[in-house]
C-alpha positions in Angstrom: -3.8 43.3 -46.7 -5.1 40.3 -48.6 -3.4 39.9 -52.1 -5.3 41.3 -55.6 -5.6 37.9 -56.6 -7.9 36.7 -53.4 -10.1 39.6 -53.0 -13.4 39.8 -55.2 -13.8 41.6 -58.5 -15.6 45.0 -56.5 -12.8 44.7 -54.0 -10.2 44.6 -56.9 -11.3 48.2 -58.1 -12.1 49.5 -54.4 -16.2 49.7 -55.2 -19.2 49.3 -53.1 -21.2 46.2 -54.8 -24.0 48.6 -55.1 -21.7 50.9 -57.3 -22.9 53.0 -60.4 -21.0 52.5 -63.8 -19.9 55.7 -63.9 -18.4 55.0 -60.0 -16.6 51.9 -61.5 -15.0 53.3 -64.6 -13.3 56.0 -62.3 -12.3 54.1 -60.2 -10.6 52.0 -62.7 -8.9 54.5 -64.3 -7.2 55.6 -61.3 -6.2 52.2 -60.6 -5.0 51.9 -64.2 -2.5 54.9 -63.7 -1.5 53.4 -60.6 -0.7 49.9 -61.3 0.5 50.5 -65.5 3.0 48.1 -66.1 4.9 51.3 -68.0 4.9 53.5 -64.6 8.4 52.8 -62.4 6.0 51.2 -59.8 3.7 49.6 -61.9 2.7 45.8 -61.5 1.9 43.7 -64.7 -0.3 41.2 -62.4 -2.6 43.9 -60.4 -3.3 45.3 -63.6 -4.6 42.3 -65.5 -6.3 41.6 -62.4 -8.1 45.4 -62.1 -8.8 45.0 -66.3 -10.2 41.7 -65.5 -12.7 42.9 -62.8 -13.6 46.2 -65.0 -14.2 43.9 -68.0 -17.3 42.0 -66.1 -18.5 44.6 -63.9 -18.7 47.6 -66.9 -20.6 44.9 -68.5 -24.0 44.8 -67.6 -25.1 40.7 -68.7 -21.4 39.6 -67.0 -22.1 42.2 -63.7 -25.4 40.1 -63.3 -23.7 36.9 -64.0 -21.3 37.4 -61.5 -23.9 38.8 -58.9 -26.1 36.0 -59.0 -23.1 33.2 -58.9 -19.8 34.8 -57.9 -18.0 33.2 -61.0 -16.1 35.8 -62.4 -14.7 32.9 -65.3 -18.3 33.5 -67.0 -18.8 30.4 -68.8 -22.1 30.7 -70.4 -24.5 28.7 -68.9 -25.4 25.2 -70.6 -28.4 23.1 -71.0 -27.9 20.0 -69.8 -29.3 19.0 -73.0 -27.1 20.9 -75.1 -24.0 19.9 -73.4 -25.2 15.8 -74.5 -25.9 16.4 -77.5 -22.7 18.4 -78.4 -20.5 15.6 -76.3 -22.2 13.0 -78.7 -21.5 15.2 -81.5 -18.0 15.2 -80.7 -18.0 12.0 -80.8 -19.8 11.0 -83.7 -16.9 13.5 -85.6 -13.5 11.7 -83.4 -14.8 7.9 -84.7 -15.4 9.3 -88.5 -11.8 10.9 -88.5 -10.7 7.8 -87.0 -12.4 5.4 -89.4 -11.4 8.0 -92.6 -7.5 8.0 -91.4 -8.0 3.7 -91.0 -9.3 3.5 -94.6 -6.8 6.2 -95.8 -4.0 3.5 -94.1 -2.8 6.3 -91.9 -2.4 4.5 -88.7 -3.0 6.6 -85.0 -0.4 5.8 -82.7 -2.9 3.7 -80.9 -3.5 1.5 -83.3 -0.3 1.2 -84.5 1.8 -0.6 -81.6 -1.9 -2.2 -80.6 
């Protein structure tokens, strides 16, 4: 049997990938009284892994998500654009905090055994 940690997120609550909601919240519940870190046989780690899978796959946007890619992390999706801009952005703001702490005569570390 492979471990909860290598299987996908429909495998991890025991669902067909075609599964309703309604087939996905029972099963997680029944896998929730089975695995509850509070029952004698309970294990901490197969839980968060079966919450984990029920939080994207009772969601409809993160099901889709994770339907079309197979990333269950769900980082949103960026513009390629977007991402630039706010890398330059955060860039802009590091050298002005830089510059304000130089004029302030608080030296950074870097600058100080430079």
């Amino acid at each position: 049997r492979p471990k909860v940690s290598d299987m996908n997120l429909y495998e991890r609550l025991n669902v067909a990938a075609d599964a309703t909601s309604e087939a996905i919240k029972k099963s997680y519940r029944a896998l929730a009284r089975k695995h509850h870190p509070d029952k004698p046989d309970g294990d901490t780690d197969t839980m968060q892994e079966v919450q984990h899978a029920y939080s994207v796959l009772s969601d409809e946007d993160k099901r889709a998500h994770y339907d079309r890619t197979g990333d269950d992390n769900l980082r949103p999706e960026q513009d390629p654009v977007d991402a630039v801009l706010t890398g330059l952005f955060t860039e802009i703001v590091k050298g002005a905090l830089e510059q304000e702490r130089t004029f302030a005569g608080v030296a950074t570390p870097s600058k100080r055994y430079a």
